[in-house]
C-alpha positions as CSV (number, residue, x, y, z in Angstrom):
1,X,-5.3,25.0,-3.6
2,X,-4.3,25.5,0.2
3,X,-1.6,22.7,1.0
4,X,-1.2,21.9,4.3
5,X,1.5,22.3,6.3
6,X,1.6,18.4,7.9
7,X,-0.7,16.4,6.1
8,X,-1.5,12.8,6.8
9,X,0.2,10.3,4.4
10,X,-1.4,7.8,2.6
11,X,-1.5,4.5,0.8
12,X,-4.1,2.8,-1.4
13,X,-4.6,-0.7,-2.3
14,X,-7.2,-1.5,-4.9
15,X,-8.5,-5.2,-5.1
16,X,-8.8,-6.7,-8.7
17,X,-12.1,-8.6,-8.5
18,X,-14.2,-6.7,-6.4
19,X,-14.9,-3.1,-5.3
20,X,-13.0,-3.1,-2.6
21,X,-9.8,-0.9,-1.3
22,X,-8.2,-0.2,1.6
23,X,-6.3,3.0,2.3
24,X,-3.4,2.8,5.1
25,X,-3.0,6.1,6.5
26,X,-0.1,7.4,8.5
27,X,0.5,10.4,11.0
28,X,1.3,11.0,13.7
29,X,4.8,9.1,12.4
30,X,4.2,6.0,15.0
31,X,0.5,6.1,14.4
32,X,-1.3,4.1,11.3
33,X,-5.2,4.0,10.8
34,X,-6.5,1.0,8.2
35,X,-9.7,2.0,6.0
36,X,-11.7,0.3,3.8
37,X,-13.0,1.6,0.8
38,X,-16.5,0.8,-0.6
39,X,-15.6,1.9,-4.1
40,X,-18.8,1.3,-5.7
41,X,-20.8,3.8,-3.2
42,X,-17.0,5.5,-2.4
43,X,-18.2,5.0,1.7
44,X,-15.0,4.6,3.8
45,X,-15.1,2.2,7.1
46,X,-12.6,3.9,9.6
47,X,-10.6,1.1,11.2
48,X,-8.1,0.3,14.0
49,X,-5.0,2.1,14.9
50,X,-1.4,0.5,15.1
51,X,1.0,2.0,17.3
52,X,4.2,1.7,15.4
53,X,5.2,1.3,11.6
54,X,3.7,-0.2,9.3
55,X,5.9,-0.6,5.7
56,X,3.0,0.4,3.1
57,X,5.8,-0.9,0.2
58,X,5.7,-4.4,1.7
59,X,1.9,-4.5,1.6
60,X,-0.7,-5.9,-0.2
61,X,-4.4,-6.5,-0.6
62,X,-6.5,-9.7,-1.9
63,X,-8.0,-10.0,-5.3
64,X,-11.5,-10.6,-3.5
65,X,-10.5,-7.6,-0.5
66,X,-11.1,-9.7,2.2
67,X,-7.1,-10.5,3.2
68,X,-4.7,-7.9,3.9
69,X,-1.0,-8.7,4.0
70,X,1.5,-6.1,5.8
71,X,4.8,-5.9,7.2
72,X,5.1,-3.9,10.9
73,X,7.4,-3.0,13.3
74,X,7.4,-1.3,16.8
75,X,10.8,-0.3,17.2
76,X,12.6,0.1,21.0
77,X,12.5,-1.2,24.3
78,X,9.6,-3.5,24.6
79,X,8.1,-5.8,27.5
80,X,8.5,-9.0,26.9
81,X,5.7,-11.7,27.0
82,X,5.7,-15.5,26.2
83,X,3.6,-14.1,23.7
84,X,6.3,-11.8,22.1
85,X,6.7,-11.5,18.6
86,X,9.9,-9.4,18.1
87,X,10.2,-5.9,16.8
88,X,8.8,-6.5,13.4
89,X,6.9,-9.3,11.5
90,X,4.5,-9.6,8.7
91,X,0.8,-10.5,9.3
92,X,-2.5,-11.0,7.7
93,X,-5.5,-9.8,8.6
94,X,-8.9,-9.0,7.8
95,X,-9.3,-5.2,6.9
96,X,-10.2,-2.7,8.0
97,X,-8.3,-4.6,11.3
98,X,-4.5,-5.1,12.2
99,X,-5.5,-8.3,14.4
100,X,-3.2,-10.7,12.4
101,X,-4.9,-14.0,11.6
102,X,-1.4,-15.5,10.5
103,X,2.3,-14.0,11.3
104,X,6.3,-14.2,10.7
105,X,8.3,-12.6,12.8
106,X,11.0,-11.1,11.1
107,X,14.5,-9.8,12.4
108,X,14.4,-6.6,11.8
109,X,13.1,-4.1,9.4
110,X,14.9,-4.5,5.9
111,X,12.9,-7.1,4.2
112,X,9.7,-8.5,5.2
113,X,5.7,-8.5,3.9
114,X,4.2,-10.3,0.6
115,X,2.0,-9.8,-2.1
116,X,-1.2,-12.0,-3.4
117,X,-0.9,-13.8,-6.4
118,X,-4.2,-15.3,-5.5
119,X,-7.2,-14.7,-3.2
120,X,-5.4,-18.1,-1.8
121,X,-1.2,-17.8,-3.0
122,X,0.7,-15.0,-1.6
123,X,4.5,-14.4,-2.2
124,X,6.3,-14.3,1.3
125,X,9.5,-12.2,1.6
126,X,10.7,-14.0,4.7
127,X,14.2,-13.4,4.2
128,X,14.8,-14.2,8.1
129,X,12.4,-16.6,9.2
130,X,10.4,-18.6,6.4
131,X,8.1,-20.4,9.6
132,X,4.9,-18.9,10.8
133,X,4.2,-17.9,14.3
134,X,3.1,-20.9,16.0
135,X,0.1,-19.4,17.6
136,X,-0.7,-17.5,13.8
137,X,-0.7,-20.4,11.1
138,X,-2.0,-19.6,7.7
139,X,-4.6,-21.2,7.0
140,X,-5.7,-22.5,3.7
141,X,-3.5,-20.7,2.4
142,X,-0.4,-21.2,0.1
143,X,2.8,-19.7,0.9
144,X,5.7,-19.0,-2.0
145,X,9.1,-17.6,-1.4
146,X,8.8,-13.5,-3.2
147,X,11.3,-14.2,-6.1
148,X,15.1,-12.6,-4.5
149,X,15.8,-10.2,-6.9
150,X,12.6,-8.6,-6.5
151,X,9.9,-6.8,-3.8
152,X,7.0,-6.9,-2.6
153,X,5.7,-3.2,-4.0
154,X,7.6,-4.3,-7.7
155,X,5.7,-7.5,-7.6
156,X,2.4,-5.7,-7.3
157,X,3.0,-3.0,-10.0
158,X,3.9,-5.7,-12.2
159,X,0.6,-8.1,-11.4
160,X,-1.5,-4.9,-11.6
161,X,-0.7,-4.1,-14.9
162,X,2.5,-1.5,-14.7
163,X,5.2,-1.9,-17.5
164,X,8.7,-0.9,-16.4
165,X,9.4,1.4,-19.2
166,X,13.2,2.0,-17.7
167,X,14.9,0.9,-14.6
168,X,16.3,2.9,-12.5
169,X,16.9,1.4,-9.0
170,X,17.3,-2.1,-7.6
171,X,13.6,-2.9,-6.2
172,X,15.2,-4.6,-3.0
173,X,18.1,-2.0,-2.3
174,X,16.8,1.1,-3.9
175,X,20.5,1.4,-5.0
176,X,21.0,3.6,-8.1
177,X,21.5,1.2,-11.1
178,X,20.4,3.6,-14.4
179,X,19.4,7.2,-15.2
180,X,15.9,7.1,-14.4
181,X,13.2,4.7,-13.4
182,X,10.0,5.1,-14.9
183,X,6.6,2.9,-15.4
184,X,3.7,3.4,-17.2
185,X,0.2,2.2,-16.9
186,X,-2.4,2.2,-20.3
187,X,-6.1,3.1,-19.3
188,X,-8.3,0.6,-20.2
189,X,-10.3,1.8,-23.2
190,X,-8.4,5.4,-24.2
191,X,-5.5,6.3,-25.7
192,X,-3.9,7.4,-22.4
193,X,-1.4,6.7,-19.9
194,X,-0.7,7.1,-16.2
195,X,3.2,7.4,-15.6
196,X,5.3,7.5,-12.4
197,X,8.9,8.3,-12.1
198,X,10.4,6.6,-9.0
199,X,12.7,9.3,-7.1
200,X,15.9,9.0,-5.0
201,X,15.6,8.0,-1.6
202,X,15.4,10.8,0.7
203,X,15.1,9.4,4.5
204,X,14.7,13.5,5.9
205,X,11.6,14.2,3.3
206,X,8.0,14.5,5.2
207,X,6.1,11.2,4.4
208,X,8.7,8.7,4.1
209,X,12.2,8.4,2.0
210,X,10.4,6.6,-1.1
211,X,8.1,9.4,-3.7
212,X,6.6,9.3,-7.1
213,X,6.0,11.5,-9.6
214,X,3.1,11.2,-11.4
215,X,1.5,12.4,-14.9
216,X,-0.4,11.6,-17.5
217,X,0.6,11.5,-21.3
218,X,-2.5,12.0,-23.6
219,X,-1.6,11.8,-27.3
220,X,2.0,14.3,-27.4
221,X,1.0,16.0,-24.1
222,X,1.9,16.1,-20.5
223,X,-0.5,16.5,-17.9
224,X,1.7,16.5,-14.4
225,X,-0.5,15.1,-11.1
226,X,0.7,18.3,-9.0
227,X,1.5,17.2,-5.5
228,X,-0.2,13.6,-5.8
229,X,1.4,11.1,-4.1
230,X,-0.5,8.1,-5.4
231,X,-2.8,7.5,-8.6
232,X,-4.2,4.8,-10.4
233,X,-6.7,4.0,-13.0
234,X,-10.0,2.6,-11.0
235,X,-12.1,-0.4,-12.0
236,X,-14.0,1.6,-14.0
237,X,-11.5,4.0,-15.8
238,X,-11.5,7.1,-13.2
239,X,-8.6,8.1,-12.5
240,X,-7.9,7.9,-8.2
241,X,-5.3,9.9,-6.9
242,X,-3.9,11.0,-3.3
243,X,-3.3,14.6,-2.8
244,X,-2.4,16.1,1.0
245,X,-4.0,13.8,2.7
246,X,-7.1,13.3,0.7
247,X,-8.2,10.9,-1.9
248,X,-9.7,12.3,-5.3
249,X,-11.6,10.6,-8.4
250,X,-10.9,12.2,-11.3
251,X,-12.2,12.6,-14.9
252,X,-10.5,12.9,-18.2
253,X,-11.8,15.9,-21.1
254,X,-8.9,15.8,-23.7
255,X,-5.8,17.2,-21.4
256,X,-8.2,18.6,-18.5
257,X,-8.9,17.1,-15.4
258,X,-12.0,17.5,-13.0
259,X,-11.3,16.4,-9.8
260,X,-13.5,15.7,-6.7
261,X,-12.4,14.9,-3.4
262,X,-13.9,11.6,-2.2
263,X,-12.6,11.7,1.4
264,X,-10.6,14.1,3.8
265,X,-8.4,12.0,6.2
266,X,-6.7,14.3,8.0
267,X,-8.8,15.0,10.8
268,X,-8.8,11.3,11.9
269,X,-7.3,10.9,15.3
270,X,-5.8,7.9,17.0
271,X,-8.3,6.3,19.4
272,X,-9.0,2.5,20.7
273,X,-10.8,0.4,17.8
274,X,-12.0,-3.3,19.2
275,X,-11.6,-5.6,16.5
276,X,-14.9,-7.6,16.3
277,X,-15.2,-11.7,16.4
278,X,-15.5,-11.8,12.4
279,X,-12.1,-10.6,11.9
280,X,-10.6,-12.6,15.0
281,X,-10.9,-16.1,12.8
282,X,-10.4,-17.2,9.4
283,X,-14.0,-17.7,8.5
């Protein structure tokens, strides 16, 4: 397989009660394209651009895939507005659109972003500023403080069925605390599990300082995700992984995978999306 040399980075969020995902895809470094994901005909909705960075860690997506929650910044000098918002704040909108519908600004970068406990309950990490924006209320929506010890990526593993087999890191700090740090995922009808080992943080690796590594364990074997970056066992039991850029489905015959590529996204280019009126307001 031909790897490229720069390939996009992505992100995938799978909602829980519908056929919906949304993949966040990143590159050029301050440029970050939301997608939707029709996973029942796999047809992909290419979205707007955000020119900054957006912290796929501190994101989330709906159980019905209508909300998405994500934490942003646009780091350095900046004009200011009566409008301004700060360097970085989480929002939610309505994918595949960054237009935020409800916001917290946030000072700085460290902590920020949520994670839906329910189409209507989301766990806010507003470690700075707890209030919304004035001019971006929630609406209808209830808003819990993200339990301190934890974040909003653990949080989500946890709700979408991840074990922690052993700890590694602290979720908040990513500071060393054990050996190793490894979770496990059973899929739903075989005897078969998708595992990730968290890595150390590496802030000059291509894609971003945080990387998995992922494998399967059928029975007493190993079978290692080469070069995936994401997986996950889909709504109905295909496996769905990221590889350079592109996203794959992928089917299980005893320790063999066949593999197809569902969608190549590095050829998208940043270019102006208008967000349309039906994403502009809550409903």
């Amino acid at each position: 397989m031909t790897t490229l040399p720069s390939p996009c980075r992505l992100s995938v969020f799978l909602s829980r009660k519908t056929n919906v995902g949304v993949v966040l895809r990143r590159g050029p470094s301050e440029w970050t394209q939301l997608i939707r994901w029709d996973r029942k005909t796999d047809r992909f909705t290419l979205g707007q651009w955000f020119h900054g960075r957006v912290y796929e860690r501190r994101c989330d997506l709906s159980p019905n895939g209508e909300l998405f929650i994500y934490f942003a910044a646009k780091h350095g000098p900046r004009q200011h507005t009566e409008e301004d918002i700060g360097e970085a704040w989480t929002a939610i909108s309505k994918p595949p659109y960054f237009t935020a519908l409800a916001l917290w600004p946030n000072l700085g970068s460290w902590y920020g972003g949520g994670v839906f406990v329910k189409d209507n309950t989301v766990l806010l990490d507003v470690t700075c500023n707890p209030e919304p924006h004035p001019d971006f209320r929630p609406h209808k929506l209830k808003i819990r403080p993200l339990p301190g010890e934890s974040a909003p990526w653990e949080q989500r593993l946890l709700r979408d069925g991840w074990q922690l087999v052993e700890r590694g890191f602290d979720p908040r700090t990513h500071r060393r605390v054990g050996a190793k740090e490894i979770w496990e995922k059973q899929h739903p009808s075989l005897p078969v599990k998708l595992c990730r080992q968290v890595e150390d943080v590496d802030f000059k690796r291509f894609g971003g300082p945080y990387l998995d590594t992922l494998w399967l364990e059928v029975d007493d074997e190993l079978v290692p995700l080469e070069h995936a970056t994401w997986a996950d066992w889909e709504c109905w039991d295909r496996l769905v992984f990221v590889r350079d850029g592109r996203l794959f489905a992928a089917s299980l015959d005893g320790t063999s995978l066949t593999a197809i590529e569902l969608f190549d996204f590095n050829p998208n280019e940043p270019q102006q999306v208008e967000t349309p009126n039906w994403a502009r307001r809550w409903s």
